[in-house]
N, C-alpha and C positions, 0 to 999 in steps of 0.2 A: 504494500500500500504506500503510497505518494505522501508529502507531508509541505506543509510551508507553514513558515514562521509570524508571526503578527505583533505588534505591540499595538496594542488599544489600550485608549483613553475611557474610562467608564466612573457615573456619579456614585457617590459613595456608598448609595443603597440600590445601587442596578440588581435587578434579578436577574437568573438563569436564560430566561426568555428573550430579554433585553440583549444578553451577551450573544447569545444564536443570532438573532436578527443583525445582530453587527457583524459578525464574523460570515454570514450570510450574503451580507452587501459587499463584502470585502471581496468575496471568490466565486460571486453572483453563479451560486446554486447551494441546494440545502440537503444535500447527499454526504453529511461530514460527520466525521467524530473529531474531539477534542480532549485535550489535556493543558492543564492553569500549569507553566514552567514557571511562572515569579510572579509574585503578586506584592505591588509595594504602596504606598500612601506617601503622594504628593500634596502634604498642608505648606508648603514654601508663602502660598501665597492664601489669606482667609477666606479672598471672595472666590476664590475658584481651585476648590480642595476636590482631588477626585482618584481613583486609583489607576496605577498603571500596572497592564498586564501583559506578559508574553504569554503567548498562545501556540502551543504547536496543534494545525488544524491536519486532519487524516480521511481521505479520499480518492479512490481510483482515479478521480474524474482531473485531479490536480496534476500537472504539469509539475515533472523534476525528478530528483535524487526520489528511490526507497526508503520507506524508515528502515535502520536496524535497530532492531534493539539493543541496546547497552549490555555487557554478560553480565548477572550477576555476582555476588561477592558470595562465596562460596567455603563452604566449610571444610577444609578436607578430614573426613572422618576417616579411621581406623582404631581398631580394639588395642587400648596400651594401658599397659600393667604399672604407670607412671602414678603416685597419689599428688593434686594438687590441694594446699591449703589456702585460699582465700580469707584474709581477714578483713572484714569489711562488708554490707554490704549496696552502699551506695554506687552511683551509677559505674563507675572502674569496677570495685568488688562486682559486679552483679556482669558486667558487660563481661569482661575478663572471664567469668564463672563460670556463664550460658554460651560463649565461644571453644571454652577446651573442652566441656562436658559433650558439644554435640561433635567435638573432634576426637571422642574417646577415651578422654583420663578421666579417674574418677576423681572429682571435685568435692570440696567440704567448706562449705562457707562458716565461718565464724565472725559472727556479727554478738556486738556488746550490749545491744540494745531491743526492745522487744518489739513483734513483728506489727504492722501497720494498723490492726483494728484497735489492739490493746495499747499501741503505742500513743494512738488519737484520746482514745477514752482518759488514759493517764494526763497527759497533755492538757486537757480541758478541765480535769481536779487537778492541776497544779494551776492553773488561769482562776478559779475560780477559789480556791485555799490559800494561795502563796507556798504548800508544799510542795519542795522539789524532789522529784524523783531522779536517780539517777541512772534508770535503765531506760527509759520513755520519757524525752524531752524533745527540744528543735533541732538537737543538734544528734543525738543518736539514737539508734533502732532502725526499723526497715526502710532501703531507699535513703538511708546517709540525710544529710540535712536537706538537700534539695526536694526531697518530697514534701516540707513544710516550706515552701515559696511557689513563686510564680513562674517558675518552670522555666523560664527560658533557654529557647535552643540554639542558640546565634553561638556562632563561635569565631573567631580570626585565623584560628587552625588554617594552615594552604595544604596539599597535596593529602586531603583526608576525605577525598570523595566517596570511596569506596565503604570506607570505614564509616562514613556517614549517612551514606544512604541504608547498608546494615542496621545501622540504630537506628533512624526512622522507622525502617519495615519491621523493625522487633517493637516499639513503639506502638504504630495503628494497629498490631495485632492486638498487642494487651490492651487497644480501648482507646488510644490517640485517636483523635480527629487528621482525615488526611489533608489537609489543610497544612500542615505543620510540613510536607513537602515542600511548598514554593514560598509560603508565605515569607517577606524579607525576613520579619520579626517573628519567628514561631513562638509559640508559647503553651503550653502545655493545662498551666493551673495546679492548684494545691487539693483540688476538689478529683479531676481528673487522677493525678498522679499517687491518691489514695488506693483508688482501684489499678490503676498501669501498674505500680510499682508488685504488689499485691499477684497480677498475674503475668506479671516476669519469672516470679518466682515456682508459681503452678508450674512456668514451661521448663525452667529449671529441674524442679521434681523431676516431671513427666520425662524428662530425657535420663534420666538416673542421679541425677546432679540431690547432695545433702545440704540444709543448712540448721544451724544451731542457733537459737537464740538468746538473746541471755546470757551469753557465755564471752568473759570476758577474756583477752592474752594475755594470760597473767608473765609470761614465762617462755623463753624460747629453749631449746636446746639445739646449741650452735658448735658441731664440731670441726676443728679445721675448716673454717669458715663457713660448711656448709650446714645449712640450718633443718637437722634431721628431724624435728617435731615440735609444734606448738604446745605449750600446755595452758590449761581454766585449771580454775580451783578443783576441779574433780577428775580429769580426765586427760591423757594426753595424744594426741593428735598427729601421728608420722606425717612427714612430709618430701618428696621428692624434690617436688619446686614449693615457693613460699612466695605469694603477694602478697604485700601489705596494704591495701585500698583502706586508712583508719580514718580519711579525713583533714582535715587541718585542727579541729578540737580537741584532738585524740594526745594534750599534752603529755600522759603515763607510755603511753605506747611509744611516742618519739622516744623520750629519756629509756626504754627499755630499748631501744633499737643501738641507741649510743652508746650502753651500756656495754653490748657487744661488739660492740666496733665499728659500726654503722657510721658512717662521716657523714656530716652535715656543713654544711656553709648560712648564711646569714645570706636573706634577699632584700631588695626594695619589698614593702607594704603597704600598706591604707591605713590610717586611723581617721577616727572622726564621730560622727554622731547620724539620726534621723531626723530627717525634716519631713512635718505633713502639713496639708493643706486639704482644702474641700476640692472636691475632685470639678466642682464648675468651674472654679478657678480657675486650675489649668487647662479647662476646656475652653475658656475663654479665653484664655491668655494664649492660648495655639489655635485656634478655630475662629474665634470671633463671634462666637454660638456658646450658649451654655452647653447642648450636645450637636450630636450627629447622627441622623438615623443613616445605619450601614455597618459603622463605626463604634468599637465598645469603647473608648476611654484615651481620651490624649494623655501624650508621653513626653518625657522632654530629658534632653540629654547636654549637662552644661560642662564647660572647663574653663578653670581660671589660672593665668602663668601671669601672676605681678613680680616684677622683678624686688628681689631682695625675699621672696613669701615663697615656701612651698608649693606646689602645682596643687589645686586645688580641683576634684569633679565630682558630679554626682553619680552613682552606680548601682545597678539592682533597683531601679523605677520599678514600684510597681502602682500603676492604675488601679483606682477602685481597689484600695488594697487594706492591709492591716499594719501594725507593726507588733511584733512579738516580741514576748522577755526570752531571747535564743540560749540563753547561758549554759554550757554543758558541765559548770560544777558548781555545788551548791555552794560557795563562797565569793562569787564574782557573779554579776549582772551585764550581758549586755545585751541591745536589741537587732533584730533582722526584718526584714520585710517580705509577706507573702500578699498573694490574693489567687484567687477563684475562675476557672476560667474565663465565667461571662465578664472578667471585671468592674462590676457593679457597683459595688460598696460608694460607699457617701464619699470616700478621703483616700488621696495619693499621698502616698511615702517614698522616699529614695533616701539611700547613704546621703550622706556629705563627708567627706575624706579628702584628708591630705597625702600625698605619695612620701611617705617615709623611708628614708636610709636610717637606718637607728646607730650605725657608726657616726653618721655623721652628727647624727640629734644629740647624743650625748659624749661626742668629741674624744670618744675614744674607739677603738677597734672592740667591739663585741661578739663574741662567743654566739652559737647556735643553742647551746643551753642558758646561758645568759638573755638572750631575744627571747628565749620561752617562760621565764622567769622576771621580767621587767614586761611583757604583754602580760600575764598574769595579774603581776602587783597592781597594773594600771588598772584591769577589770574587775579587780577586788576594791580598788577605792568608789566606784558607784557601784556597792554591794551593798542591800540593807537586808533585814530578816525576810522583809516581805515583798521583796522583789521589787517595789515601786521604783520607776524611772527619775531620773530628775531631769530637770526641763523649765521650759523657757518660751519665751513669744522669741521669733527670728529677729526683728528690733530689740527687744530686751539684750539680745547676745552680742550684735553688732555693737551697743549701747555702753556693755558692760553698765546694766542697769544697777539701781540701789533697789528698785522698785520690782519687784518679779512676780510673775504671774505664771498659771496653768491654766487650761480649759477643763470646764463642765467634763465631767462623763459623756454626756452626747455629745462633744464636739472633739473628742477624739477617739483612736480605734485601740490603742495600745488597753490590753484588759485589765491588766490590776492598775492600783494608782498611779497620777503621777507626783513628784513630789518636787515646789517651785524652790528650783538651783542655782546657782552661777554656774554654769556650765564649762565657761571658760577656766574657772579655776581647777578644775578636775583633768585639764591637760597641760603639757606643758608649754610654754607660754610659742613657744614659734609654731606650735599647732593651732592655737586659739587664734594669733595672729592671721596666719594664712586663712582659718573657717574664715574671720572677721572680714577679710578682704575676699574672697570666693563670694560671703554671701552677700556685700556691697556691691561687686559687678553682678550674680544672677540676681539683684533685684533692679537693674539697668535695663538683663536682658529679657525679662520674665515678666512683665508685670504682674504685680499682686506677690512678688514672690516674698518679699518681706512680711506679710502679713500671716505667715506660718507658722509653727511649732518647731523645734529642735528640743531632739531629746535623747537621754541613755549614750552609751559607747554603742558603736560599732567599728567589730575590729576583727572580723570574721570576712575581709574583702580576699583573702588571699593568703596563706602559709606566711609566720614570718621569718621559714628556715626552709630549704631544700636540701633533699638528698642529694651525697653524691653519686652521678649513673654513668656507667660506661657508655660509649656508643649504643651498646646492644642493648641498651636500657636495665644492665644490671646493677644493683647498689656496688658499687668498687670495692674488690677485692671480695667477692662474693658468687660462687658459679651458681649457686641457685636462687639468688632470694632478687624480688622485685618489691620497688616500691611503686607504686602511681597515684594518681589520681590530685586534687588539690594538696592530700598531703606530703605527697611528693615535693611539690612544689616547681611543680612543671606544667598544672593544668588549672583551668579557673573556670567553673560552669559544668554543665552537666554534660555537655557537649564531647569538648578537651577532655575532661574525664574518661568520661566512655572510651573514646578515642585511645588514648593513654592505656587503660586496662587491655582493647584487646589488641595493641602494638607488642604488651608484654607475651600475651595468649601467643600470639603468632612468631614470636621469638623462642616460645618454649616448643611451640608445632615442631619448629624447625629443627632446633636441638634434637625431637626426640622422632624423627622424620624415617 
């Protein structure tokens, strides 16, 4: 069958019918199939917002080239008497997992935290008690912490097409919308990604693939560098190969990996806080409209480079979203942002971060366990018993006000309280300096943007240590063991993750080929 290519202009609530009759005029006859290759949202300009589509159209009747189809990314299976240990199971641990298991090793996932339905239910008695649990929070149990956010699948990753289109089709099986193929911005939801994550793991099972939950690394046994078994407090676990997918939260599992000799180096990172607003706002402040019918929720993506100030951007936008207390130990507080597929909700939240060298911030060379140990300390000084945030109006903070203020319960989404702070004092001062001036120019480029909320830490943008990995992506000085995923500190998103895990997968194929 014949194919040609199209980009059309369509309003932001064109239907199906609409699309045909254009694509119809275009190759004047109506003998066609079709497939959406990109779909992206043109608001540059408010009075004439509309989407732009590439379209591959499919028809004998078309003049030109055949389609071929693309070959799949393909699994090569064979029966190996190989055991892998996965620790982890967010998107690396899970990708990584469901890759060797249907290439025939037998796989055993060890995950720290409890599986998705019991993980929610805890999660919502600690929002509504201030008690934390430490097995079922935002940051551990099934689906790693991305299953409590807004999903995003965008990645900067280059030469990962294969590997990408892999994860989408493993994806719409477990329940994705296929949307999430072209759309520029795919996005998944916290709603959706309860049941995806959930039945990645069914197809795990169903291929022979184990996992454990609840069960933390307490323990490695590491001979001659090669890491012959994990052990939990009850049981221990051979291992031929060893991934480590723990996260970037997972601070006992790094210091247990350094322990054994595991090198680490010190990366650039984010610190900084949440900023929310009423989601008209920035629908008005990008639209020119309170909404859009077509359209779930404007977005906005800012960066500030004042010279003499750290780079200052915003990250993790989530629309019609929430913000959560994400902390993974009970002596430190900080917050993340999720929302819902349709993203609906009243109030948009994103980071506010500055890009941090922590050698440079504290003017001496620091240590990989030292960066894990001063991120810490920082997330334990906004730590109270009951989790409350502290916070601020966004002029208050610019202001360095005397006078401070919080919103009502209904005028924000974070669920326990907040509590009104200096905020600026709870960092240190070239961080507070650069928010101060970030949020001086996004209230230049944003209107309304000052008339927002800042609140809590957020310092969960990114690892603030990386392993060291050979070419072949193995930890140095290690024939068997991998680390990936954010906590690696090599991938950022759910995306790169995945990606990340089954690079490791397809390097162990190889070895054991």
């Amino acid at each position: 069958m014949n194919y040609k290519d199209l980009s059309l202009k369509l309003s932001p609530d064109y239907s199906e019918y609409e699309l045909r009759n254009i694509i119809e005029k275009e190759i004047n006859f109506n003998d066609f199939s079709y497939e959406i290759l990109k779909k992206s949202l043109d608001a540059r300009q408010k009075g004439n917002i509309y989407w732009l589509l590439n379209i591959r159209v499919f028809s004998n009747k078309l003049k030109g080239d055949s389609f071929i189809p693309v070959k799949e990314f393909s699994v090569p299976y064979k029966k190996r008497k190989e055991r892998v240990v996965v620790i982890g199971s967010g998107p690396a641990g899970m990708f990584s997992s469901l890759f060797l298991q249907k290439a025939g090793f037998a796989v055993t996932i060890l995950e720290r935290g409890a599986e998705v339905d019991s993980r929610g239910a805890r999660i919502s008695k600690f929002e509504q008690t201030g008690i934390f649990d430490s097995s079922a929070n935002y940051a551990f149990g099934e689906g790693g912490a991305g299953t409590f956010s807004d999903g995003k699948l965008t990645s900067r990753s280059k030469r990962i097409s294969r590997e990408r289109a892999f994860i989408m089709d493993a994806y719409i099986r477990a329940g994705a919308p296929a949307e999430i193929k072209y759309l520029a911005h795919p996005h998944l939801g916290s709603d959706n990604l309860k049941v995806i994550v959930k039945n990645l793991r069914n197809e795990f099972l169903k291929d022979g693939g184990k996992i454990e939950f609840e069960h933390l690394a307490a323990d490695l046994n590491i001979t001659n560098s090669k890491a012959k078994s994990v052990k939990t407090v009850d049981k221990e676990y051979p291992s031929d190969y060893l991934i480590v997918a723990s996260g970037h939260s997972a601070y006992e599992t790094y210091r247990l990996l350094m322990r054994h000799g595991v090198k680490f180096r010190v990366k650039n990172y984010a610190l900084g806080a949440r900023v929310e607003h009423r989601q008209e706002l920035i629908n008005n402040a990008q639209w020119g409209v309170s909404s859009l019918d077509g359209v779930k929720a404007a977005e906005y993506r800012l960066t500030s480079n004042i010279e003499g100030l750290l780079p200052v951007y915003t990250f993790c936008m989530c629309p019609g979203g929430t913000i959560v207390p994400a902390t993974a130990y009970k002596d430190t507080n900080i917050v993340n942002g999720m929302s819902n597929y349709a993203r609906n909700g009243k109030f948009a939240n994103s980071a506010l971060v500055a890009s941090v060298n922590l050698s440079n911030l504290l003017t001496r060379e620091v240590t990989a366990e030292e960066a894990l140990t001063w991120t810490h300390s920082l997330e334990r000084k906004f730590y109270n018993e009951k989790y409350s945030a502290p916070a601020c109006s966004i002029k208050e903070f610019i202001a360095r006000s005397d006078s401070l203020s919080v919103p009502s319960s209904l005028d924000k989404s974070y669920p326990l309280d907040l509590n009104p702070a200096p905020l600026w004092d709870l960092f240190p001062e070239n961080i507070s300096n650069s928010l101060i001036g970030g949020l001086k120019e996004f209230s230049r480029k944003l209107k309304g943007f000052d008339e927002g909320t800042i609140m809590g830490l957020e310092s969960k943008t990114s690892a603030p240590i990386q392993v060291m990995r050979d070419p072949d992506g193995l930890c140095h000085g290690f024939p068997n063991l991998y680390m990936v995923g954010e906590g690696s500190g090599y991938a950022g998103g759910i995306i790169s993750s995945a990606v990340d895990g089954i690079k490791a997968a397809l390097e162990i194929i190889e070895r054991c080929f």
